[in-house]
C-alpha positions in Angstrom: 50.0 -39.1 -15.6 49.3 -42.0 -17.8 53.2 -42.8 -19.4 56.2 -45.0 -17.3 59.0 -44.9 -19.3 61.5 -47.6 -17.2 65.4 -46.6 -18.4 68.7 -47.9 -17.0 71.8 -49.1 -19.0 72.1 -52.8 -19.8 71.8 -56.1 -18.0 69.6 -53.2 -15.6 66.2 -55.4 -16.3 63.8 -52.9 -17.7 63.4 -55.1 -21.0 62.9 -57.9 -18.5 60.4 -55.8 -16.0 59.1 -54.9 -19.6 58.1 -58.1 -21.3 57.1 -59.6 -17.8 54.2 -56.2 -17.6 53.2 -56.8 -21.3 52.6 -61.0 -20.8 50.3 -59.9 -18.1 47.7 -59.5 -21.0 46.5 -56.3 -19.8 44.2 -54.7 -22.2 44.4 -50.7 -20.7 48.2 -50.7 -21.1 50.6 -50.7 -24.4 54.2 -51.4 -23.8 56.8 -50.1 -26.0 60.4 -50.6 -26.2 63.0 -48.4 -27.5 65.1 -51.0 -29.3 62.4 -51.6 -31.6 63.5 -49.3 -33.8 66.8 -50.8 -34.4 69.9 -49.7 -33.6 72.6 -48.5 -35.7 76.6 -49.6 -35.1 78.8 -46.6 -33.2 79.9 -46.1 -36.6 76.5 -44.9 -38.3 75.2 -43.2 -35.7 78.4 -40.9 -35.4 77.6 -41.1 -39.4 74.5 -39.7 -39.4 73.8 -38.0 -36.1 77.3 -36.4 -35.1 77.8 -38.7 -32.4 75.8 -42.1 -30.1 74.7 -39.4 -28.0 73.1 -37.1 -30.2 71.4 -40.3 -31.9 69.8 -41.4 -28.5 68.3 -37.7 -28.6 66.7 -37.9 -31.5 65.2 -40.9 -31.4 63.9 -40.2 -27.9 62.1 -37.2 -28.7 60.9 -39.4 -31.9 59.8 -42.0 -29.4 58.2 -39.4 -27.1 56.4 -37.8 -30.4 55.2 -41.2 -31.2 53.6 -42.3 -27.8 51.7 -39.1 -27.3 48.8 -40.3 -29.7 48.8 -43.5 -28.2 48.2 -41.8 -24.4 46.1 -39.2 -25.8 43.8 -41.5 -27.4 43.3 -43.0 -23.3 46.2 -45.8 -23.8 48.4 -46.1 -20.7 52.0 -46.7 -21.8 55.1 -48.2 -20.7 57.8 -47.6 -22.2 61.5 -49.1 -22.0 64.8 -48.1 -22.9 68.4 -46.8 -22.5 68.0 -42.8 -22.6 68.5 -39.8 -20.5 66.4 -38.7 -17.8 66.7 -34.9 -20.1 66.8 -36.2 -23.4 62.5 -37.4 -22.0 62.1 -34.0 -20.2 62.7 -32.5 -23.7 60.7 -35.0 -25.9 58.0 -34.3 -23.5 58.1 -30.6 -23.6 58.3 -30.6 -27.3 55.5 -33.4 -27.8 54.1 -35.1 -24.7 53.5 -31.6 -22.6 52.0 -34.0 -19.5 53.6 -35.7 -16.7 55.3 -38.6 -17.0 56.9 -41.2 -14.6 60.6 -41.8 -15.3 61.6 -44.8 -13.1 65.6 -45.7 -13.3 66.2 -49.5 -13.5 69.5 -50.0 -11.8 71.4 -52.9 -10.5 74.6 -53.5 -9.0 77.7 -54.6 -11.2 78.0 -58.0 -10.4 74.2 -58.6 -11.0 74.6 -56.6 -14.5 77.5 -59.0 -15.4 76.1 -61.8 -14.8 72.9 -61.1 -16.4 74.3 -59.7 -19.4 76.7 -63.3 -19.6 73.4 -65.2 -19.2 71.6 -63.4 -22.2 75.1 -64.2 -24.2 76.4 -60.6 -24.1 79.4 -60.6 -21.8 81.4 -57.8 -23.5 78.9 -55.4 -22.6 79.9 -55.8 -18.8 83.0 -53.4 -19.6 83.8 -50.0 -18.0 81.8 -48.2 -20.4 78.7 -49.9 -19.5 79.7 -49.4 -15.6 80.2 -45.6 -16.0 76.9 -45.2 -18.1 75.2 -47.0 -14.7 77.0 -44.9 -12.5 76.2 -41.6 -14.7 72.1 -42.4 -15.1 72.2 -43.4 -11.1 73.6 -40.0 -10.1 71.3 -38.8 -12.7 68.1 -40.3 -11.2 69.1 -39.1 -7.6 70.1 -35.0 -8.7 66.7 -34.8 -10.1 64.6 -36.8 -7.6 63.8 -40.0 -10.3 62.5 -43.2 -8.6 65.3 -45.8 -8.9 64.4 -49.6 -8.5 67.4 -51.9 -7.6 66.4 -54.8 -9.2 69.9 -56.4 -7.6 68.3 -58.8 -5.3 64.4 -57.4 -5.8 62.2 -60.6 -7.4 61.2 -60.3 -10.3 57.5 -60.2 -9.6 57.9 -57.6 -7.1 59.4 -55.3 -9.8 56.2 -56.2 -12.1 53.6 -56.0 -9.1 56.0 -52.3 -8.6 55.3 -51.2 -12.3 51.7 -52.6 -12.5 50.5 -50.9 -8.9 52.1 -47.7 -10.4 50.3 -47.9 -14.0 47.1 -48.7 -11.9 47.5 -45.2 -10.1 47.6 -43.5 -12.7 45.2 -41.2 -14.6 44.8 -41.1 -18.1 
């Protein structure tokens, strides 16, 4: 296993855990991040894909297509992002077909609220992003996927989590 992909709905602080991995300079470890591909308004997605949901599987099983290489050619990875735990299990069957370690960033509501207020994105603390929580939480535990609370967990003991993890791993 050679790929942590760190998933969790906003405010969680994957992109945070994320960044805070990559500045640690190390040069057996690529860290992607789903965002990078930009993401489309509710409207275009439903334009072009049917739906938000049916967009966020697509580009995860492109994502999952385009970090096989990289872990193939001895890379670890970490990657980032707001998905479902079975939209990876089928990007990996279909492109990645080796284990993987999904770990659910997850937080509790006031923490996500205030974090998404401090980053200048309060209307993302709403219901929908409470339910999305709640959904990939119960997710996580029905099919046994680590969750880290990052709640009142420093944010170097998060990193140190991640990095310890990525160092146990085989390529």
């Amino acid at each position: 296993m050679s790929l942590i992909i760190l998933i969790g709905a906003s405010g969680s602080g994957k992109t945070t855990i994320a960044r805070a991995v990559a500045g640690r300079g190390r040069p057996d470890l690529d860290v992607f991040y789903f965002d990078n591909i930009g993401v489309p308004s509710p409207d275009q997605m439903i334009a072009d894909y049917g739906s938000g949901e049916n967009w966020q599987r697509a580009k995860t099983v492109e994502w999952m297509a385009a970090l096989a290489p990289v872990n193939r050619a001895g890379r670890k990875v970490i990657f980032e992002g707001q998905t479902r735990l079975s939209f990876l299990a089928e990007g990996a069957a279909a492109a990645y077909p080796c284990p993987y370690h999904p770990i659910l960033i997850d937080c509790d509501n006031e923490t996500r609220s205030q974090r998404l207020a401090a980053r200048g994105q309060p209307e993302l603390a709403n219901p929908d992003m409470r339910n999305w929580a709640v959904f990939l939480r119960q997710d996580a535990r029905d099919k046994g996927c680590e969750i880290l609370d990052t709640s009142q967990r420093p944010l170097e003991d998060c990193v140190g989590h991640v990095l310890a993890l990525s160092q146990r791993m085989q390529i």
